[in-house]
Structures are given as structure tokens and as C-alpha cells.
PyMOL CGO cylinders between C-alpha atoms (Angstrom):
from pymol import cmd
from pymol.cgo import CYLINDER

trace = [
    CYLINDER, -10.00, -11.97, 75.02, -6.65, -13.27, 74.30, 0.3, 1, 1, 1, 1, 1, 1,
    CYLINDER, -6.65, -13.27, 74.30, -5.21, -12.07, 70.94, 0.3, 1, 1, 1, 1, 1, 1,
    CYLINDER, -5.21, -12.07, 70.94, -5.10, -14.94, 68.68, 0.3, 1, 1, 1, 1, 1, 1,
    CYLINDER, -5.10, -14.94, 68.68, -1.66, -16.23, 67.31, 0.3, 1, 1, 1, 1, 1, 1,
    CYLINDER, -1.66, -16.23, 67.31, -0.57, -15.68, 64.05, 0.3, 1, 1, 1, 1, 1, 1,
    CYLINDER, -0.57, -15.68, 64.05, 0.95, -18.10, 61.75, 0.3, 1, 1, 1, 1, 1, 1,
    CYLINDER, 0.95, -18.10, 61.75, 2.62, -17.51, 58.06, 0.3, 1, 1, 1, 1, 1, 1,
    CYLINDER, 2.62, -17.51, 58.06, 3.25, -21.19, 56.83, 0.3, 1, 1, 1, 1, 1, 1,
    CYLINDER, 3.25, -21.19, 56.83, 5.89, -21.41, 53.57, 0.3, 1, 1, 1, 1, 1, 1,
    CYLINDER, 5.89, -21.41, 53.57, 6.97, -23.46, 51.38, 0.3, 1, 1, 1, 1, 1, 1,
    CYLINDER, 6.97, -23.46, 51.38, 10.37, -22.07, 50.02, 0.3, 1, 1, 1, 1, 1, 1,
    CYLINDER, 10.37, -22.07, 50.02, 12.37, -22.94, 47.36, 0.3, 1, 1, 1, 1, 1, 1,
    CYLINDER, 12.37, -22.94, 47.36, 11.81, -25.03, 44.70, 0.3, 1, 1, 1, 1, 1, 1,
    CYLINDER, 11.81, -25.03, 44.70, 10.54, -27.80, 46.34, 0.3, 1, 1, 1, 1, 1, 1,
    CYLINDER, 10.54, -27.80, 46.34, 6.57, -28.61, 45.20, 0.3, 1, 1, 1, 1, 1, 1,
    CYLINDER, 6.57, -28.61, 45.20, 5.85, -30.71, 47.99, 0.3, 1, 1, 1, 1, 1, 1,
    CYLINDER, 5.85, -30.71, 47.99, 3.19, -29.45, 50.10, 0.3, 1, 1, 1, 1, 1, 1,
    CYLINDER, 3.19, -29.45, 50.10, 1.42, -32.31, 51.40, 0.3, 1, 1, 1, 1, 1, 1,
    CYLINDER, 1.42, -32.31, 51.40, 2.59, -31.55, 55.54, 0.3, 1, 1, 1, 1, 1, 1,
    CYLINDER, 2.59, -31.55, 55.54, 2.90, -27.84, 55.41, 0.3, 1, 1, 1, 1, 1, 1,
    CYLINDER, 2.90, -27.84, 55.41, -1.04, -28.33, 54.67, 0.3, 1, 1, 1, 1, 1, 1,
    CYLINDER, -1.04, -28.33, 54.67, -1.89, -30.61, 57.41, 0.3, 1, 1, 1, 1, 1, 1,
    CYLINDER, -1.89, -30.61, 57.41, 0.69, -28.40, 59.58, 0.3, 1, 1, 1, 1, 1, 1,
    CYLINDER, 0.69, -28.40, 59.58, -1.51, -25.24, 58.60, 0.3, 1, 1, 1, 1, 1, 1,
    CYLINDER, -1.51, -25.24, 58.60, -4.90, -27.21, 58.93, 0.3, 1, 1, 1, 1, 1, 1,
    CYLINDER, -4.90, -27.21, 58.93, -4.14, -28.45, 62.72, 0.3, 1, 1, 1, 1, 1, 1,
    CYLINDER, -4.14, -28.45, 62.72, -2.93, -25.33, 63.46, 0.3, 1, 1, 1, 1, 1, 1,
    CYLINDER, -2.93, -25.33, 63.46, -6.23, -23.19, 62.14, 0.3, 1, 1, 1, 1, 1, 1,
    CYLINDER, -6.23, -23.19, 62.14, -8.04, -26.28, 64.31, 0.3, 1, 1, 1, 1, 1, 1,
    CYLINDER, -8.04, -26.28, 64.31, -6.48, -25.07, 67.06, 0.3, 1, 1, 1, 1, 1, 1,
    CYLINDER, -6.48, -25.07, 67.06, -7.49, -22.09, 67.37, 0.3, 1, 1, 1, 1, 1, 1,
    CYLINDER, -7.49, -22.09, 67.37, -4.67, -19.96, 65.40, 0.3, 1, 1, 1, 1, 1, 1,
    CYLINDER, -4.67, -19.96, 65.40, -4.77, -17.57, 62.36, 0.3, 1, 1, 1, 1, 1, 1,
    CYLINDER, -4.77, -17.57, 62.36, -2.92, -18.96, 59.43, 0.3, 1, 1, 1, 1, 1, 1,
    CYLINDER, -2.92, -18.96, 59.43, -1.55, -17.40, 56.49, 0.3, 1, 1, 1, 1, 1, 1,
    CYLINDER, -1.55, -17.40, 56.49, -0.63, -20.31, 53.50, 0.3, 1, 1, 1, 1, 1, 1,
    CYLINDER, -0.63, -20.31, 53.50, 2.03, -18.06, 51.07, 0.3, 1, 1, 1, 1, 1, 1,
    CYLINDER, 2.03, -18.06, 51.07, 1.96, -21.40, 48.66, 0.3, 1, 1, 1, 1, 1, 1,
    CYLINDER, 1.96, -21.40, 48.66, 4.65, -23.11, 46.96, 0.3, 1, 1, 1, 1, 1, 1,
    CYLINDER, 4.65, -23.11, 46.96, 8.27, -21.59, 45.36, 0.3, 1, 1, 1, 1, 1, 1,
    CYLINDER, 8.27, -21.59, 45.36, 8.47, -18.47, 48.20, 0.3, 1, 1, 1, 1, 1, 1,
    CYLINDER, 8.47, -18.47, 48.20, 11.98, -16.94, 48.22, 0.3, 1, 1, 1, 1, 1, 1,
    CYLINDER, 11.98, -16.94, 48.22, 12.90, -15.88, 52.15, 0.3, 1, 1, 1, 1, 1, 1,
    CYLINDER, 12.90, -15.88, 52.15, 12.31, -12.39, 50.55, 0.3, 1, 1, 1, 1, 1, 1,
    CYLINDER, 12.31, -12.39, 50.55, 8.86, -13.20, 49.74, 0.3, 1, 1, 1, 1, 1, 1,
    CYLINDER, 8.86, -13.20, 49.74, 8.53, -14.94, 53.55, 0.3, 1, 1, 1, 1, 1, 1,
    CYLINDER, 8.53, -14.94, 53.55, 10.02, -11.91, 55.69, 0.3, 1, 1, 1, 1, 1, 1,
    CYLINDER, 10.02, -11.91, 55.69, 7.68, -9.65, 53.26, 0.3, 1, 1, 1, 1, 1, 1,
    CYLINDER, 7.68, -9.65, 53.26, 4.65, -11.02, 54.20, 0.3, 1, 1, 1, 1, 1, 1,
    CYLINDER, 4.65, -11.02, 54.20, 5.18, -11.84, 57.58, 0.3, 1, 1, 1, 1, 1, 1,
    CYLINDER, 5.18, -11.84, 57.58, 6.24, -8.45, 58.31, 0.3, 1, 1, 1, 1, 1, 1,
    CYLINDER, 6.24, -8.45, 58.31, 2.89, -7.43, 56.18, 0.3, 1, 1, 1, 1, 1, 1,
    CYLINDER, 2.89, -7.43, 56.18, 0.39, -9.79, 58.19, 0.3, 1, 1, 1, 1, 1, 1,
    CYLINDER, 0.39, -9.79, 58.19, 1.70, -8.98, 61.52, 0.3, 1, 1, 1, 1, 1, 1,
    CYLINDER, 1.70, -8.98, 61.52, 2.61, -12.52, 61.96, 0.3, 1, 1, 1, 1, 1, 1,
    CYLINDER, 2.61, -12.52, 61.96, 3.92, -13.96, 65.77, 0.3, 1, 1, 1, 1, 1, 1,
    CYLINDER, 3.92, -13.96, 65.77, 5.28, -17.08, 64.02, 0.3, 1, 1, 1, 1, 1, 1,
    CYLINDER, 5.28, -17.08, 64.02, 6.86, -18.28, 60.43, 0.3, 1, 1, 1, 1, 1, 1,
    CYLINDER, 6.86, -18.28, 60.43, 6.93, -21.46, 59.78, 0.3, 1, 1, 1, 1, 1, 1,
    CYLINDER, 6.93, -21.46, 59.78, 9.28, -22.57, 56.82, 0.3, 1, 1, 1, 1, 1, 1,
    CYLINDER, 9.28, -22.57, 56.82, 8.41, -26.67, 55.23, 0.3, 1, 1, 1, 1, 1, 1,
    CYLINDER, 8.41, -26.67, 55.23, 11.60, -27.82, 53.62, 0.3, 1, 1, 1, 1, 1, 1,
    CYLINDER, 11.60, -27.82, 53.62, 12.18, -31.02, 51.78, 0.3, 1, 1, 1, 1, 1, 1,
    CYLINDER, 12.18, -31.02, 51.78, 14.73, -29.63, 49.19, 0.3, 1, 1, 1, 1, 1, 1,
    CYLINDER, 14.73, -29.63, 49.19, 18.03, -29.88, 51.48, 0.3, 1, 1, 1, 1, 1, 1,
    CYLINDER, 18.03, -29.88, 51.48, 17.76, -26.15, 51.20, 0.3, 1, 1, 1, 1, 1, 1,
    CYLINDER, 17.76, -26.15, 51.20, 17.84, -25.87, 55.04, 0.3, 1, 1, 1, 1, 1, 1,
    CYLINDER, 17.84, -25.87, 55.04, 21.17, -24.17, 55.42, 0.3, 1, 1, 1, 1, 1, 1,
    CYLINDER, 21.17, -24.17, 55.42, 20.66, -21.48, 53.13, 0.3, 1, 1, 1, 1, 1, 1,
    CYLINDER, 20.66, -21.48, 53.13, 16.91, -20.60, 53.71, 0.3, 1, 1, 1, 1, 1, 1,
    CYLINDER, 16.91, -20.60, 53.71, 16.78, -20.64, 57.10, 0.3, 1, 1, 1, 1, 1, 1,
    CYLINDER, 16.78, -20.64, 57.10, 20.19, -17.97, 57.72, 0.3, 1, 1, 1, 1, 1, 1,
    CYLINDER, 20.19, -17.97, 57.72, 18.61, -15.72, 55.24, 0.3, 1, 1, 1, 1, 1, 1,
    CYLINDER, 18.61, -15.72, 55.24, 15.34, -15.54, 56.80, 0.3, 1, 1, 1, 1, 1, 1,
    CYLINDER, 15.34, -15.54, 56.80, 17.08, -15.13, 59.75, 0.3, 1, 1, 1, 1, 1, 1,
    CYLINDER, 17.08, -15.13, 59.75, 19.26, -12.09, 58.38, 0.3, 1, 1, 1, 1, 1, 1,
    CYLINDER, 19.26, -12.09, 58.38, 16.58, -10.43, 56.66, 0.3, 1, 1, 1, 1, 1, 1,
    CYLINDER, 16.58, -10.43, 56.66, 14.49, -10.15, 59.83, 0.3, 1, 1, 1, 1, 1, 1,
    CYLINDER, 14.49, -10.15, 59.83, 17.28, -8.46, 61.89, 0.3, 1, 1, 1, 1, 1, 1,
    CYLINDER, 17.28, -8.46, 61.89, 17.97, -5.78, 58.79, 0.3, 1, 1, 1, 1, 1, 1,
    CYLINDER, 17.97, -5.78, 58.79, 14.53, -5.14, 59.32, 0.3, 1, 1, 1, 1, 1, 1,
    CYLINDER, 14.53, -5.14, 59.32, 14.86, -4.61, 62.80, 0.3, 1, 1, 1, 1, 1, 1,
    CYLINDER, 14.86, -4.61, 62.80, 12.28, -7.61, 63.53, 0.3, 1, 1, 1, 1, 1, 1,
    CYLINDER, 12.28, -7.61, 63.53, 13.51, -9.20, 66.50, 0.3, 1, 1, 1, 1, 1, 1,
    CYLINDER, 13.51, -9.20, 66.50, 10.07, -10.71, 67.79, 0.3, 1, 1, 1, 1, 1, 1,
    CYLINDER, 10.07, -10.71, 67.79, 9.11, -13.29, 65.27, 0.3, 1, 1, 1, 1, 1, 1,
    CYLINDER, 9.11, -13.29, 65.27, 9.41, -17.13, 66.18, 0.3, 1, 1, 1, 1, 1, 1,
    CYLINDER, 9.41, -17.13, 66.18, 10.98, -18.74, 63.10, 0.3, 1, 1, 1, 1, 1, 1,
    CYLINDER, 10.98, -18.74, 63.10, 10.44, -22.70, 63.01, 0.3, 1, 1, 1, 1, 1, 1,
    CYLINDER, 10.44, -22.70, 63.01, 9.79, -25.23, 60.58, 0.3, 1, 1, 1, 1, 1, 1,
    CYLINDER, 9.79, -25.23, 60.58, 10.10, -28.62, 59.21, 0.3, 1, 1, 1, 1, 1, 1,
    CYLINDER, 10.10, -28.62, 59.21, 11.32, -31.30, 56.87, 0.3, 1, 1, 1, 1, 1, 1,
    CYLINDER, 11.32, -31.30, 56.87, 13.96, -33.39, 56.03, 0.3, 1, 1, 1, 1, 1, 1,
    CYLINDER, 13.96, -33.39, 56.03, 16.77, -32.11, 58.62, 0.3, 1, 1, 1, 1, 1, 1,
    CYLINDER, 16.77, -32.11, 58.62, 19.29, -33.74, 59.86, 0.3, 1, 1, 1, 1, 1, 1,
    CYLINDER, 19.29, -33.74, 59.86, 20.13, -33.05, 63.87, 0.3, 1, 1, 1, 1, 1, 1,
    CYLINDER, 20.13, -33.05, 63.87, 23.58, -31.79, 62.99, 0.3, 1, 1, 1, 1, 1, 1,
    CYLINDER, 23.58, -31.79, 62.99, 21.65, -28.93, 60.52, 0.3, 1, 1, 1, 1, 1, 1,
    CYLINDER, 21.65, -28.93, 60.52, 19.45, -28.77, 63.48, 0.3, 1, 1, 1, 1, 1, 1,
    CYLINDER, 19.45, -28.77, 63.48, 22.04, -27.57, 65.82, 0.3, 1, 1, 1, 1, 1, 1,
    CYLINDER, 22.04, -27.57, 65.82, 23.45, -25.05, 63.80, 0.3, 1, 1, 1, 1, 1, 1,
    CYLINDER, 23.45, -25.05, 63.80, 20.12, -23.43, 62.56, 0.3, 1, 1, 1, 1, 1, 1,
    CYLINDER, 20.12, -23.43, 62.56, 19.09, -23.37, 66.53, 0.3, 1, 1, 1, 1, 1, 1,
    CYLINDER, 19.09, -23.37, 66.53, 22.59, -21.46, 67.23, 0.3, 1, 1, 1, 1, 1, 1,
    CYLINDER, 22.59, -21.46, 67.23, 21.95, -18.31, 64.96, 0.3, 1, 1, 1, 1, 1, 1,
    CYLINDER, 21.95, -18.31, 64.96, 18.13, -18.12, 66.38, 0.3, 1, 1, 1, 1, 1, 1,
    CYLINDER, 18.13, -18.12, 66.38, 15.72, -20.68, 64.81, 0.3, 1, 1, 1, 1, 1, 1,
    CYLINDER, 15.72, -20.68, 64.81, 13.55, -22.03, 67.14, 0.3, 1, 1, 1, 1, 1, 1,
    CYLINDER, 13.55, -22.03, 67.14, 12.35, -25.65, 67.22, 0.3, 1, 1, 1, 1, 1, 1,
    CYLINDER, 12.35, -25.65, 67.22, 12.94, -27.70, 63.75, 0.3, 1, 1, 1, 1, 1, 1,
    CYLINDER, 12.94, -27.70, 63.75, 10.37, -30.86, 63.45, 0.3, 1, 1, 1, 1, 1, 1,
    CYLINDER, 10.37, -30.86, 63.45, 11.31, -33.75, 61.22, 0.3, 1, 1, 1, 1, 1, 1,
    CYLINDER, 11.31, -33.75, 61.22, 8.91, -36.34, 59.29, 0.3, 1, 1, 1, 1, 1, 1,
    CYLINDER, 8.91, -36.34, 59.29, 6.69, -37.60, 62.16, 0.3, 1, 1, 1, 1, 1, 1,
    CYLINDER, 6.69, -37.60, 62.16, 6.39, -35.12, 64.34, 0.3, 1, 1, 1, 1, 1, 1,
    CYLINDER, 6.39, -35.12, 64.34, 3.12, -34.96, 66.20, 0.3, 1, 1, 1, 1, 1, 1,
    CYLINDER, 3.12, -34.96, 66.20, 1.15, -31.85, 65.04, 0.3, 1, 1, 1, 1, 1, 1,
    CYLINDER, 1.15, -31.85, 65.04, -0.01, -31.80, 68.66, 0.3, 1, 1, 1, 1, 1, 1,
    CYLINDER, -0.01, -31.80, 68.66, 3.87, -31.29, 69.58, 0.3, 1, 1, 1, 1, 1, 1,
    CYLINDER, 3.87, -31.29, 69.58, 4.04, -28.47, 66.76, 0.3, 1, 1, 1, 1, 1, 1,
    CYLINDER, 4.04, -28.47, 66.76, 0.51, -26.21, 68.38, 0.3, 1, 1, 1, 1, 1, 1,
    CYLINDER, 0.51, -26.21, 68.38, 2.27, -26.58, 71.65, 0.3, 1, 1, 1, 1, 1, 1,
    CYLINDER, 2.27, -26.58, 71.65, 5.20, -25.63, 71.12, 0.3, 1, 1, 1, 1, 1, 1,
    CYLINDER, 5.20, -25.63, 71.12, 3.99, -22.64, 69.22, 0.3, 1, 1, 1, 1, 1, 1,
    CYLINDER, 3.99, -22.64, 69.22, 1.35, -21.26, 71.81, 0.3, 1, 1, 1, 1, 1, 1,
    CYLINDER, 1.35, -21.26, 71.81, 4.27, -22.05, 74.53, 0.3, 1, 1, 1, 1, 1, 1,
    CYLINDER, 4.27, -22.05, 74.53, 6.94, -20.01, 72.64, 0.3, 1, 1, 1, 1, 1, 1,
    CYLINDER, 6.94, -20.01, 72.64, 4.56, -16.85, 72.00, 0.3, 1, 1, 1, 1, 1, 1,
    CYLINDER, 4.56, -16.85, 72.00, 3.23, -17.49, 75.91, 0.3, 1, 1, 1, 1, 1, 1,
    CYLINDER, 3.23, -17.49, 75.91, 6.63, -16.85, 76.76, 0.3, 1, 1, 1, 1, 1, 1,
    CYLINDER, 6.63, -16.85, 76.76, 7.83, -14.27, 74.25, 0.3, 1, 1, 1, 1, 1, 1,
    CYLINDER, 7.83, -14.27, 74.25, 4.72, -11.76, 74.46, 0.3, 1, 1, 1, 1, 1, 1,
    CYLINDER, 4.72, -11.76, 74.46, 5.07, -8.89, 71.40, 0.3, 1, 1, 1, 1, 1, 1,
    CYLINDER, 5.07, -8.89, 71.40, 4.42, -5.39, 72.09, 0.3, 1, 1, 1, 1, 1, 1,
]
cmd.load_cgo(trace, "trace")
């Protein structure tokens, strides 16, 4: 049996909406992967914690704050002083493609803005960890 795919879903910062990380979390659990909710107000301390805790194959960071630029690197950094090279880190929220770009160049994976379909999200997911197998 394949092993199933596990997801920590975030909301960092101090942004308190949590509307779409729910329905991302919700269509993800629908299709067939383990998620882990951390709630509202995580810290990318908090995030690499956990993840690193649950075993995850995937975090995926909501932001609507404009945080992006700062979160994102610092997950990012934190994972590599830990010597965790084999997580997929993507996310969502209000990012514009320029951010986009940038956040892709030091090693974040796919970013998906308001409207995404969460079909495009579970595929994209079960492709990347199809692809990037962890010991």
C-alpha cells in the first residue's frame, strides 16, 4: 500500500483569515492525504517545528498579510539549518507573480493565488512527492 502523503497546512503571521487554508486542508483530506491544521498566528518556527515533528512530505503556508517575502525565506532557512532538504514548501494567498518568482528561486515550490482550483493544488502535490520520493 502506498504510504499516504502528509500535509502540515499554516496560517502564519498575524493574519486571522482562515477561510481557504480550510477548504485547502478539507479537499486535500478528501483526497486521500493526511493533514495536519497548526491554526492561526504560527511563526515559521512554530511551522518547521511541527513539520519536522509530524514527519510531514509537504507544508503548505496560507498568506493574506503581504508577509510573503519574509515568511516564506525563513521557512526556507530554517529547514536547511536543520538539515531538511526533502520537504515540499508551497502555499497560497495574495501574491503577486513578481513575489512569485523570487520565492520559486530560493526553493519554494508552486505558489497558488485567489482562485486556484483545489483540484490544481492535490495534483500538484501528489505529482511533486511522485517525483521527489523521501527516504
Amino acid at each position: 500500500m502506498d504510504k499516504k502523503i502528509r500535509v502540515l497546512i499554516a496560517k502564519a503571521g498575524l493574519d486571522g483569515h482562515d477561510r481557504g487554508a480550510k477548504v485547502i486542508a478539507a479537499a486535500l483530506r478528501d483526497a486521500g492525504m493526511e493533514v495536519i491544521y497548526t491554526g492561526l498566528r504560527q511563526t515559521p518556527e512554530m511551522i518547521v517545528e511541527a513539520a519536522i515533528q509530524e514527519d510531514v512530505d509537504v507544508i503548505g503556508v496560507s498568506i493574506l498579510s503581504g508577509a510573503h517575502m519574509t515568511i516564506f525565506p525563513k521557512i526556507v532557512n530554517l529547514l536547511k539549518e536543520r538539515g531538511v532538504n526533502d520537504i515540499l514548501i508551497t502555499g497560497g494567498g495574495i501574491i503577486p507573480a513578481d513575489d512569485i518568482e523570487k520565492l520559486k528561486s530560493i526553493g519554494v515550490g508552486e505558489l497558488f493565488t485567489p482562485g486556484a482550483s483545489t483540484e490544481d493544488i492535490v495534483n500538484y502535490i501528489k505529482k511533486w512527492v511522485n517525483e521527489n520520493p523521501r527516504n
